[in-house]
C-alpha positions as CSV (number, residue, x, y, z in Angstrom):
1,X,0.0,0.0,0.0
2,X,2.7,2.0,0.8
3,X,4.4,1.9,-2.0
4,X,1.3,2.3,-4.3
5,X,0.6,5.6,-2.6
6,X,4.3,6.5,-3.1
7,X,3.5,6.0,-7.2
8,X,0.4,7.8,-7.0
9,X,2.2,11.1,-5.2
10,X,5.1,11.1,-7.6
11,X,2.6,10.7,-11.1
12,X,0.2,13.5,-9.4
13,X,3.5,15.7,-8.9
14,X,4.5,15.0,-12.8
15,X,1.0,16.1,-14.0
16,X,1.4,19.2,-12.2
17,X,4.7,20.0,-13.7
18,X,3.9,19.4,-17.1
19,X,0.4,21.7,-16.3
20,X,2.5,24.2,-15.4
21,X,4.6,24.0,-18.3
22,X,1.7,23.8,-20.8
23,X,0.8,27.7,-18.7
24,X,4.1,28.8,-18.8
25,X,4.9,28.6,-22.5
26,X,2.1,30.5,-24.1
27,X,2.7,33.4,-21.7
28,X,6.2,33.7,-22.6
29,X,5.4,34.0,-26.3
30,X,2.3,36.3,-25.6
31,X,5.1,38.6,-23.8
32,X,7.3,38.6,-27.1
33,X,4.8,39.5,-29.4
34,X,4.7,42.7,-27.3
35,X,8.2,44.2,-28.6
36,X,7.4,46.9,-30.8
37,X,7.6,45.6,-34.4
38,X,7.8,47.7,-37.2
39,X,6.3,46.5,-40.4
40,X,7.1,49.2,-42.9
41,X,8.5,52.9,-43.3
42,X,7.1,55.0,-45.6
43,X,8.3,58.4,-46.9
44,X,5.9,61.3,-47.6
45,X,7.0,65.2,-48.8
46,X,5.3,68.0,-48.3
47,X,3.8,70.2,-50.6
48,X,6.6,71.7,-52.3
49,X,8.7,69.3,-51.0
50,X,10.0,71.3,-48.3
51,X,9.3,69.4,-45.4
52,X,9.6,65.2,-45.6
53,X,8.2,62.3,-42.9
54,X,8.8,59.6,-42.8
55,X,5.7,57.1,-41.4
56,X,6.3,53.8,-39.4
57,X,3.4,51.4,-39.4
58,X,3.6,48.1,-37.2
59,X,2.3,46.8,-33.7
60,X,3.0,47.0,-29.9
61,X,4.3,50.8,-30.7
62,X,2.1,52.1,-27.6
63,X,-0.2,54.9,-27.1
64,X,3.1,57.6,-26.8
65,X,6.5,57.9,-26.7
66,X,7.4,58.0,-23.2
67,X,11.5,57.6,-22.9
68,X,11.4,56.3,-26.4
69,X,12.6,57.8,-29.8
70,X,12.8,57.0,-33.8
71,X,15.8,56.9,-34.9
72,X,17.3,57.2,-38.8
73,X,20.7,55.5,-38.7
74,X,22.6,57.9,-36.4
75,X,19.9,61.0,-36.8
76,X,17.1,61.2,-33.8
77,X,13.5,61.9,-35.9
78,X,11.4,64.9,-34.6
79,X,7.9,62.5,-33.6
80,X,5.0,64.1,-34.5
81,X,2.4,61.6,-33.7
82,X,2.8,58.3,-31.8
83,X,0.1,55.6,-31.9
84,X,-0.4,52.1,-31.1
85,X,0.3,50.8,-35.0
86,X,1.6,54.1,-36.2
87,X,4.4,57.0,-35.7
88,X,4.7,59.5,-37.9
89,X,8.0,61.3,-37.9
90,X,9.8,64.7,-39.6
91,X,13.5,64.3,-41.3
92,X,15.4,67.0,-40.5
93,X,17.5,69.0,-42.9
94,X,20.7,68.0,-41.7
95,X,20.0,63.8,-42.9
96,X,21.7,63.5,-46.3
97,X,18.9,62.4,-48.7
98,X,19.7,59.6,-51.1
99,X,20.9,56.8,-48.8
100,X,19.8,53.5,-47.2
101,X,19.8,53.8,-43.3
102,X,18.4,51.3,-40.9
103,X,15.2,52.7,-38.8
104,X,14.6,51.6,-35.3
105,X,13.2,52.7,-32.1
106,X,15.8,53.6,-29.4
107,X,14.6,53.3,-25.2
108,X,16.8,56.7,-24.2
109,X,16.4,55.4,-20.6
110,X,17.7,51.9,-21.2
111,X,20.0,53.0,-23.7
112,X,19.0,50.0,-26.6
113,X,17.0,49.5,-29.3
114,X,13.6,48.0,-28.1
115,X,11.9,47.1,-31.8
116,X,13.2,45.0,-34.6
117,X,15.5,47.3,-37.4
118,X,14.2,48.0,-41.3
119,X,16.3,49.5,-44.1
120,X,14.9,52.2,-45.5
121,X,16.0,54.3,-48.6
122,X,15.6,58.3,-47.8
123,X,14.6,59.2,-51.7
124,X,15.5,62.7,-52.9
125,X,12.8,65.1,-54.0
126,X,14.1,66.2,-57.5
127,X,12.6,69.5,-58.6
128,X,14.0,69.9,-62.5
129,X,12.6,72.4,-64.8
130,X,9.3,71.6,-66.5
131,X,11.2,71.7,-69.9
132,X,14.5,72.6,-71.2
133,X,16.0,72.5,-74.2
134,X,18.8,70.2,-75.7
135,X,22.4,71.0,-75.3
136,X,21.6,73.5,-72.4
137,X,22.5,73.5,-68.8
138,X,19.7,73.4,-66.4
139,X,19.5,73.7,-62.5
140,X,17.4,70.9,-60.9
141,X,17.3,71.8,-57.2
142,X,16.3,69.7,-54.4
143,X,15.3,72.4,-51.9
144,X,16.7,72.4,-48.4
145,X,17.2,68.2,-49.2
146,X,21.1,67.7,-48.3
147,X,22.7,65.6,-50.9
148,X,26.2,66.4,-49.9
149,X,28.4,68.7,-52.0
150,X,30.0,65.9,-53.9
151,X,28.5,63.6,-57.0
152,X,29.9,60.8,-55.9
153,X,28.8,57.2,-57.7
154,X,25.2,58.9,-58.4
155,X,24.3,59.9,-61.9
156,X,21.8,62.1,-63.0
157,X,19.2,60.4,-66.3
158,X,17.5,61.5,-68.8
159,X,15.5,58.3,-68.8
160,X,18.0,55.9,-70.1
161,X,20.6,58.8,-70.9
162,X,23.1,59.7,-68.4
163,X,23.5,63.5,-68.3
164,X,26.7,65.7,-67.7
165,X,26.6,67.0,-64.3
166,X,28.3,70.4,-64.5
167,X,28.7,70.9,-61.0
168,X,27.0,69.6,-57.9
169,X,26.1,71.2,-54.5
170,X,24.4,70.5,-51.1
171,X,21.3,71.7,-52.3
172,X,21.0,72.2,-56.6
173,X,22.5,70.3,-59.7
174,X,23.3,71.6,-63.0
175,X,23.5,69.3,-65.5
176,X,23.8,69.3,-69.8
177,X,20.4,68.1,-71.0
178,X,21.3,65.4,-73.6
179,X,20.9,65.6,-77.0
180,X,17.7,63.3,-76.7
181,X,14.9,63.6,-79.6
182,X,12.0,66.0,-78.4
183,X,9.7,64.4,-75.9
184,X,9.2,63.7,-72.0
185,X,11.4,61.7,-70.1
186,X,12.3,60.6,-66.7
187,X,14.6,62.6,-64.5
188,X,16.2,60.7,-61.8
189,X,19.4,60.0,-60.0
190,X,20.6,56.6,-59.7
191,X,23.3,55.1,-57.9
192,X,25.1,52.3,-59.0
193,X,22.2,51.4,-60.9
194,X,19.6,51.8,-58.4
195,X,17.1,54.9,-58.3
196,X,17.5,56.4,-55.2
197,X,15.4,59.8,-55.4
198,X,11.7,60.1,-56.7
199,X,10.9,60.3,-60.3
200,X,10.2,63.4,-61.9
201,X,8.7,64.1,-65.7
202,X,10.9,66.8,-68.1
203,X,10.2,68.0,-71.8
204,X,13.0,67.8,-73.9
205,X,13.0,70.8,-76.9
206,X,15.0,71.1,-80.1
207,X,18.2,72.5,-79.6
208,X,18.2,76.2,-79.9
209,X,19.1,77.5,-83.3
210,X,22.7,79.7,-82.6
């Protein structure tokens, strides 16, 4: 009898464990799925271009910032809203445009990142003239967009013709429009190969007779 009572205490202490196992398990992954988790980032310029935010939509962001912060590589974002599946965010001026950087949100009083990291590309916003002629030089600014006061690797395109750039500053280009057959085309800078500001239409004219 003895001994039967002893297996009985011992298989009723073994159910109990694995109960409490079963509990424990789903709890911990309920707590995980808390962590701020950011699904996307999205860019969106003002009118004129002027101003640009930059949008993060995801879960488990909260109901405010608190001690936290968005944060564009090694720039801290100016937070204009924060919601639960939402934060919506200003770039400011100093950011070069133009560059992949990895987006996160940053615990100031913990000192870590508390939200998984996405890439994001920071497009410029190209402002070229709505036409120009062939063979001339033309300014296409970019506002108050820093794109650093060197070319670089980045070309500027005439769709699929690359244009000489005649000199390049923090905030304009000028460029030689192409000798390109009259018509619209794309004006864009790429970067070894990749497009890496928005898209713009221009209207290429005949040459202007000398």
């Amino acid at each position: 009898m003895k001994k039967a009572g002893m297996q009985l205490l011992i298989l009723l202490l073994l159910v109990g464990m694995a109960s409490a196992d079963q509990k424990s398990g789903p709890l911990t992954a309920n707590t995980n799925l808390l962590k701020p988790t950011i699904h996307a980032v999205t860019q969106h310029p003002s009118i004129g271009g002027l101003h640009h935010f930059a949008n993060l939509s995801g879960n488990f962001f909260g109901n405010g910032a608190g001690a936290r912060e968005v944060r564009l590589g090694n720039y801290v974002l100016e937070t204009k809203t924060w919601a639960m599946q939402e934060i919506e965010t200003s770039v400011p001026y100093s950011v070069p445009f133009g560059q992949k950087y990895p987006v996160l949100i940053w615990d100031k009083a913990a000192s870590k990142a508390v939200s998984n990291e996405i890439k994001f590309l920071l497009r410029i916003m190209l402002f070229p003239p709505d036409h120009a002629n062939a063979q001339s030089s033309v300014v296409i600014s970019t506002a108050m967009q820093n794109i650093g006061d060197s070319q670089g690797t980045r070309k500027v395109k005439f769709g699929n013709t690359t244009a000489q750039v005649v000199s390049w500053s923090i905030h304009s280009i000028t460029v030689a429009v192409p000798s390109l057959y009259p018509g619209t085309y794309d004006c864009c800078i790429e970067d070894n190969g990749e497009v890496v500001s928005y898209v713009l239409p221009i209207k290429i004219l005949p040459p202007l007779v000398k």
